[in-house]
C-alpha positions as a printed NumPy array, in Angstrom:
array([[  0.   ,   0.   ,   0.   ],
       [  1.697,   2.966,  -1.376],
       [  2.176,   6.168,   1.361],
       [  1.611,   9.215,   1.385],
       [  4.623,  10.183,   0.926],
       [  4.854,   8.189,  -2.864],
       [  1.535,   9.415,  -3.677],
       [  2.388,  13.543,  -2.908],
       [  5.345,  13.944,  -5.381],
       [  3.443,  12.358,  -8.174],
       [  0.499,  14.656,  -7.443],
       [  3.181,  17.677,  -7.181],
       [  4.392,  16.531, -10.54 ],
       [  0.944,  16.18 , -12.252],
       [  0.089,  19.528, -11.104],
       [  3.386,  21.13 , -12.328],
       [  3.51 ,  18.811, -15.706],
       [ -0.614,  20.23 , -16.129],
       [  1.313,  23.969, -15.649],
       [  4.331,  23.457, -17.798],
       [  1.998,  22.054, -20.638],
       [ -0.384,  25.116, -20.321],
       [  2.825,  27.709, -20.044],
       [  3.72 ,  26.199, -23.211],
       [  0.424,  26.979, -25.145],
       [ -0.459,  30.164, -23.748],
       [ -0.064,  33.142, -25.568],
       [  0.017,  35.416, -22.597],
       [  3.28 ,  35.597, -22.   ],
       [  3.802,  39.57 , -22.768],
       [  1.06 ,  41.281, -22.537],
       [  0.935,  44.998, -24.373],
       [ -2.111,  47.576, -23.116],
       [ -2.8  ,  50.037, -25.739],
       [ -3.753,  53.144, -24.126],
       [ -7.401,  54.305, -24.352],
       [ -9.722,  57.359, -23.387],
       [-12.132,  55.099, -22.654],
       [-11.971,  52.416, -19.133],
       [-14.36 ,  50.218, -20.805],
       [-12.447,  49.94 , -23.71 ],
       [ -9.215,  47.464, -23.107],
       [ -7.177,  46.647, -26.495],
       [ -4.564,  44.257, -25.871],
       [ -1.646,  42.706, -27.73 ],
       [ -0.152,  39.112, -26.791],
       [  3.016,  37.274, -27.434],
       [  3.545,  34.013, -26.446],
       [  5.628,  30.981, -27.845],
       [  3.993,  29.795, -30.607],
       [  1.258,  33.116, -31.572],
       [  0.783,  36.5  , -31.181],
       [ -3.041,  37.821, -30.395],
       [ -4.73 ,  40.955, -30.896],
       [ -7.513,  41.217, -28.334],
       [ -9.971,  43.799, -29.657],
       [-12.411,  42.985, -27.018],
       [-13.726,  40.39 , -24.927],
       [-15.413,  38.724, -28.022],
       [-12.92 ,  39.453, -30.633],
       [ -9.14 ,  38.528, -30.274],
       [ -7.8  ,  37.621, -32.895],
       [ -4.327,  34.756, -33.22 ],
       [ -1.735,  33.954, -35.428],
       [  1.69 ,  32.097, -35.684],
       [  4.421,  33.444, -35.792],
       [  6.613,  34.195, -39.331],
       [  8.901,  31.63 , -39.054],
       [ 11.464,  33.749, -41.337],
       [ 11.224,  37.49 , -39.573],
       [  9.699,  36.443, -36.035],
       [ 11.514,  33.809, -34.422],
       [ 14.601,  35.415, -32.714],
       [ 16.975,  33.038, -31.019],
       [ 15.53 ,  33.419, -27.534],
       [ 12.115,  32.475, -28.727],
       [ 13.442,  29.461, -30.554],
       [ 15.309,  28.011, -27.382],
       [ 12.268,  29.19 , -25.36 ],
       [ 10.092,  26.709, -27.532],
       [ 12.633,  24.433, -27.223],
       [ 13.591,  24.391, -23.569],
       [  9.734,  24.243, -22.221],
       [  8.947,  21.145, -24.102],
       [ 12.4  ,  19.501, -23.174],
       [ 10.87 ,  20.047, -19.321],
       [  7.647,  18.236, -20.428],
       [  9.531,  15.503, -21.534],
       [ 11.246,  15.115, -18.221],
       [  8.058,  15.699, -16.211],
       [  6.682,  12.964, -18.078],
       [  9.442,  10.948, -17.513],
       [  9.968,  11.583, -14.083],
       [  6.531,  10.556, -12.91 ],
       [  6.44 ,   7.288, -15.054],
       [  9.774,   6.775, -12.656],
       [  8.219,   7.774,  -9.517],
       [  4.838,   5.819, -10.04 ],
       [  6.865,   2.159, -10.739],
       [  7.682,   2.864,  -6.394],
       [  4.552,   1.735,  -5.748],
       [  3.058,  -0.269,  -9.058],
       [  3.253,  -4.346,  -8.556],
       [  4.369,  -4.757, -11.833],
       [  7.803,  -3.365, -11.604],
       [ 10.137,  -6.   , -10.473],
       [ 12.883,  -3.289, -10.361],
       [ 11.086,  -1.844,  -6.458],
       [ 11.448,  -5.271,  -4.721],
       [ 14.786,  -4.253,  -3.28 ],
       [ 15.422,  -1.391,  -0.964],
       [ 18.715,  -0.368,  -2.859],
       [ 16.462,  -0.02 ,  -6.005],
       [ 14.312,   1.81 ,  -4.813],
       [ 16.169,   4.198,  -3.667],
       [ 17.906,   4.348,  -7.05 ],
       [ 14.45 ,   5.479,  -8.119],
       [ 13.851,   7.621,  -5.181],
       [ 17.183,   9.745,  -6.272],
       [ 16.438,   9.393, -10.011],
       [ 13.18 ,  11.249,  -9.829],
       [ 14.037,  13.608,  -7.882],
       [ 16.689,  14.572,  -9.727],
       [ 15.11 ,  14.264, -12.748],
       [ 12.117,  16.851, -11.111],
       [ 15.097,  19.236, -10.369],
       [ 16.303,  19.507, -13.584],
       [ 12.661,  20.193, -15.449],
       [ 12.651,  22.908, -12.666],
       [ 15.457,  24.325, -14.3  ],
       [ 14.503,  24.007, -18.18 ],
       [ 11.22 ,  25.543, -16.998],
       [ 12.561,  28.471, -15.341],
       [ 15.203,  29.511, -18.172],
       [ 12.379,  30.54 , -20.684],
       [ 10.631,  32.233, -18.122],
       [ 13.169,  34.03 , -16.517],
       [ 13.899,  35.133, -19.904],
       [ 10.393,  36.376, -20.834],
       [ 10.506,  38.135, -17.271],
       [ 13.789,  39.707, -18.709],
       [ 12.647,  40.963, -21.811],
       [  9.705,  42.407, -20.384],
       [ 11.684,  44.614, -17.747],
       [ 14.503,  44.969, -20.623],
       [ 12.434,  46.712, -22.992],
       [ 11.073,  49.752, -20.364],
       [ 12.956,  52.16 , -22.18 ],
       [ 10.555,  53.496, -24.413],
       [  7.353,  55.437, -23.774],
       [  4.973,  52.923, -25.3  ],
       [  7.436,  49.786, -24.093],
       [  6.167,  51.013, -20.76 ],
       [  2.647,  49.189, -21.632],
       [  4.572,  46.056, -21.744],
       [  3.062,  43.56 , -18.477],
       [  3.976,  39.729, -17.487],
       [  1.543,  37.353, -18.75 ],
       [ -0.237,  35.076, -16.724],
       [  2.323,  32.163, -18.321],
       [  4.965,  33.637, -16.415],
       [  2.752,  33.43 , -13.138],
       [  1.835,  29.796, -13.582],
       [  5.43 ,  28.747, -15.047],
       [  6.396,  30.191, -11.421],
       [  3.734,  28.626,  -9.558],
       [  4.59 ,  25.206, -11.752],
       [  8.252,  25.309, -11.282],
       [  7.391,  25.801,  -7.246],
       [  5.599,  22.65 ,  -7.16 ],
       [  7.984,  20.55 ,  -9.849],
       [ 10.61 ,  21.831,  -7.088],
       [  8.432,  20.546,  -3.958],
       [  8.058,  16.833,  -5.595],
       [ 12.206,  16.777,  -6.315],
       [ 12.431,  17.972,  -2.516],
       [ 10.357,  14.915,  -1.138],
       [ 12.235,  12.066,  -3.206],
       [ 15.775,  13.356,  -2.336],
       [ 14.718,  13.736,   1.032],
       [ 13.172,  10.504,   1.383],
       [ 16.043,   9.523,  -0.734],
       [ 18.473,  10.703,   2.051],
       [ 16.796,   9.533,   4.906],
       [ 16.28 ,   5.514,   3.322],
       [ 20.308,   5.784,   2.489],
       [ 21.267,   7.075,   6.659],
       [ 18.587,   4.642,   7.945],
       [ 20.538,   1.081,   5.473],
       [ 23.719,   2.784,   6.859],
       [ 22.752,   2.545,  10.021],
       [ 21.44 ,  -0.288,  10.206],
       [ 24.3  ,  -2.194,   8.329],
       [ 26.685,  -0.783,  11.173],
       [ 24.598,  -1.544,  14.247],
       [ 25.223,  -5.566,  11.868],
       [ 28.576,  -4.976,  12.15 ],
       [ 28.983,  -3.84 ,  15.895],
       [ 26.839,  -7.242,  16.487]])
């Protein structure tokens, strides 16, 4: 009967692999507010990975790709690149993580092997944290980079940033629980195998 403590880093890592996928698709990741006389009236422009919108209204925004000649600078490219390298490793990670405590895996029956998968995941968890965070951190940069102008001023975070934050935060929590459980199951055989030897 799995724990607890096997069941909360693969709910982490859902959670944070449901975030990375939706940081991906959004298009909010720069958001531009064209003044306006009017408070009613909100026209909005929106860069994210993959399109660009033109919100008109709250009925009428209007998407399209991105000229893959003029439009894709380097950033962008690694960007696209990066975030679904992290999805990949979510992915992976959990399909580690969930053999701990699935019947089928002959691997868990020993304690050293599990703990091999214990420090695997975790790791693996870590290091989507990272390829997550890049892109962001670069959007965030570009965003406070560009205040020079007068209209550049208009220039906000998306609400991708926000939940590639909040998804990196949570991606970090389930690495946190496996190393440390990791830890903990490699002091406890330690000590155990010299309390054998002391016999």
């Amino acid at each position: 009967m799995p724990s607890r403590w096997d069941i909360l880093p693969m709910h982490l890592g859902i959670i944070g692999l449901i975030g990375a996928i939706a940081v991906t698709g959004l298009s909010t990741w720069k958001v531009f507010v064209f003044p306006s006389d009017s408070p009613d009236v909100t026209e909005e422009l929106w860069e994210g990975l993959w399109i660009t919108c033109h919100k008109y209204s709250e009925l009428q925004v209007d998407c399209k790709p991105y000229d893959l000649d003029h439009d894709l600078t380097p950033e962008l490219k690694a960007s696209r690149w990066l975030m679904c390298f992290s999805i990949g490793v979510i992915v992976v990670a959990l399909i580690i993580t969930g053999s701990l405590f699935h019947e089928t895996f002959s691997f868990c029956d020993t304690e050293k092997n599990k703990n091999v998968i214990l420090a695997v995941g975790g790791i693996l968890f870590w290091v989507s944290v990272l390829t997550l965070l890049i892109p962001v951190s670069w959007g965030r940069h570009s965003i406070n980079g560009s205040d020079n102008g007068v209209d550049s001023q208009k220039w906000e975070r998306g609400s991708a940033i926000y939940i590639g934050w909040a998804s990196s935060a949570f991606l970090f929590l389930a690495g946190a629980i496996l190393l440390i459980r990791w830890s903990n199951s490699v002091l406890l055989q330690s000590h155990s195998l010299d309390q054998r030897k002391g016999r």
